[in-house]
C-alpha angles and dihedrals in degrees: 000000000000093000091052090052127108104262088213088060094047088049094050074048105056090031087057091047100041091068094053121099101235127201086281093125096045095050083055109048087044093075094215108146110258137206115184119179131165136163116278090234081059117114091215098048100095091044084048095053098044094051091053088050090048102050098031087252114146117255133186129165128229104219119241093350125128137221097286092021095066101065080041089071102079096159082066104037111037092060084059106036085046104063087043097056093050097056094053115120 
């Protein structure tokens, strides 16, 4: 469905959401341990990582992937969600 989508209409998306302020704040404050990945083609993958490196949160990219193509890529990112999931408390 995304793929079908307009790309004008993903960009006034992500342009209207990128200004909101999200539950950022919240995630982190709630000291629940986080791990955060996302395709490096995906618009939101720098936010995403600087967000990670600000707030102590794990991060990993999923190279060349976009925004839907990233959860897609099981053979990289299970290895990594798995272990921890496994460690959570």
């Amino acid at each position: 469905m995304i793929e079908a989508g307009d790309p004008a209409a993903h960009r006034a998306n992500y342009d209207m959401f990128s200004r909101e302020p999200g539950l950022g704040g919240e995630l982190a404050a709630s000291g629940v341990p986080t791990l955060m990945y996302t395709g490096t083609a995906d618009p939101w993958h720098d936010p995403m990582r600087d967000y990670a490196r600000a707030h102590g949160a794990g991060f990993f990219p999923v190279p060349d992937a976009d925004h839907g193509g990233a959860p897609r890529r099981t053979a990289e990112v299970l290895p990594r969600v798995l272990p921890f999931l496994g460690a959570a408390p």
